[in-house]
C-alpha positions, -999 to +999 in steps of 0.1 A: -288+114-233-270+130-205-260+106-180-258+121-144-226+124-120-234+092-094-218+095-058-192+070-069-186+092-101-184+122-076-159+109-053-137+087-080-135+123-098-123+139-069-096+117-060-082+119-099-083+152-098-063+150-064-037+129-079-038+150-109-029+183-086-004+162-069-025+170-036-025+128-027-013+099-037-042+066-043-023+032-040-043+008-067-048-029-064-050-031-104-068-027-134-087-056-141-124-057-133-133-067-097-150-101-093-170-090-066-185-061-042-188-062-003-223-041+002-219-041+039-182-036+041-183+003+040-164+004+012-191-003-016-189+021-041-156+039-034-130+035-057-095+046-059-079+067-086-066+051-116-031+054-124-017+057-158-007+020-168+029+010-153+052-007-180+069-042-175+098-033-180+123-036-143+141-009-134+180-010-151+194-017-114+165-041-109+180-075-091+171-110-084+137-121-082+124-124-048+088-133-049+062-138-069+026-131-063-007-134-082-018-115-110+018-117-127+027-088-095+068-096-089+086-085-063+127-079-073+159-064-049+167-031-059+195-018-052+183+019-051+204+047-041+212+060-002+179+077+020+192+096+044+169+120+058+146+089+053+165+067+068+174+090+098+134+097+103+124+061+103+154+055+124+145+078+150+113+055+154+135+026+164+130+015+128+157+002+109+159+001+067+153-034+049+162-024+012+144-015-018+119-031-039+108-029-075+072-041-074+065-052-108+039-039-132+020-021-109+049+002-095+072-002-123+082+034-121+089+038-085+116+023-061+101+013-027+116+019+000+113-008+032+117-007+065+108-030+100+100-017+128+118-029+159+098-052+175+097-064+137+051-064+145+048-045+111+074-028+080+067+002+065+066+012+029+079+041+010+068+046-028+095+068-034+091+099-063+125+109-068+139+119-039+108+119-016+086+096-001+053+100-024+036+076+004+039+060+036+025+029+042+026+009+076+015-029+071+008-057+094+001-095+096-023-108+123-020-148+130-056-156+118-049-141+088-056-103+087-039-075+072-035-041+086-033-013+064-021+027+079-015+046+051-011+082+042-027+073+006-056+064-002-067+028+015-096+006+016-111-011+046-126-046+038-134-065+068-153-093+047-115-098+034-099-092+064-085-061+057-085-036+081-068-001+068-070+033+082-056+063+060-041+095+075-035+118+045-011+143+063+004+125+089+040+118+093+057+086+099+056+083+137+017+092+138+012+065+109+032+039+132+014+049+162-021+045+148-009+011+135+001+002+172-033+013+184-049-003+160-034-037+169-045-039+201-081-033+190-078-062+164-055-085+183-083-107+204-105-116+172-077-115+148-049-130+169-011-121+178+009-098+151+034-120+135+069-111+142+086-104+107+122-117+098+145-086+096+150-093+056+137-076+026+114-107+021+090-097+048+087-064+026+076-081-002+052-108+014+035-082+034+030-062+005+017-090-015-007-102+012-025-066+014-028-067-026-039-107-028-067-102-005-082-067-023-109-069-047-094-063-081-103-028-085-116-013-118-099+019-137-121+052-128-110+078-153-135+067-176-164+080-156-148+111-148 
């Protein structure tokens, strides 16, 4: 029998396809099966794109270990090679560069590229794809315990989880930074004060690893495309 396309089928489908054009990039939690679905969240029954599955294996100039998170995710130094131009256009915000991470499995492929913003409220993110930035991702810590997510990839909002993430598919870093900035004041009276970040590439990593703790594990979609 036939099965029909659902909406979730529809819209996990046209992501892939996305990715598969190289029109978007879809950051993914994981793999495994998610252990549960918030209904009233507005995010029940979107998915990201699945991304072919990342070897273990560090990156030859992968470095010391600098955290480790759940679900075997492991943050290392990288010592990755100059970003100018990147560098310059973050710097230009008032943002200065933290280093480079290896994210371990789930970005095993990619360098990722850090940086803090000056008031230190927030880093940024760069999955890096060769020589450009594939995504930009602006994250933030709120005192009682919420995340903030601007990304120009593909981002869930889960309030139930205390994630709060707004995606901005073409917009460059200073638009991504400014939303985020907006976006703070909104959340700061029932989510509390941003936390100031130390200038080190352990913010990076912790940050990072709070967004990814708190998502629902998020199942593969390629299968029902």
């Amino acid at each position: 029998m036939k099965r029909s396309a659902s909406p979730t089928t529809g819209t996990a489908c046209s992501i892939s396809s996305q990715a598969k054009a190289k029109r978007g990039v879809a950051i993914v939690m994981t793999l495994e099966p998610m252990p549960d679905l918030d209904e009233d969240d507005g995010a029940s029954g979107r998915l990201p794109a699945s991304t072919p599955a990342a070897t273990s294996a560090a990156p030859a100039s992968c470095g010391a270990t600098l955290l480790s998170g759940a679900s075997g995710r492991r943050y290392h130094r990288l010592e990755g090679k100059p970003r100018k131009a990147l560098d310059e256009t973050f710097a230009r915000l008032g943002d200065h560069p933290l280093g480079d991470l290896a994210i371990l499995p789930v970005l095993a492929d990619s360098a990722v590229r850090t940086y803090r913003v000056d008031d230190g409220k927030a880093v940024a993110a760069c999955v890096m794809n060769g020589d450009r930035a594939a995504s930009t991702t602006f994250l933030a810590l709120l005192a009682k315990g919420a995340v903030l997510v601007v990304s120009d990839a593909f981002v869930l909002e889960k309030p139930k989880k205390r994630v709060f993430a707004t995606m901005m598919s073409k917009a460059n870093p200073a638009e991504l930074e400014a939303t985020l900035r907006k976006r703070l004041t909104e959340l700061e009276k029932a989510q509390g004060d941003p936390v100031v970040l130390p200038s080190e590439l352990m913010s990076a990593a912790k940050a990072w690893e709070a967004w990814w703790a708190k998502q629902a594990r998020l199942a593969a979609v390629q299968a029902l495309c």
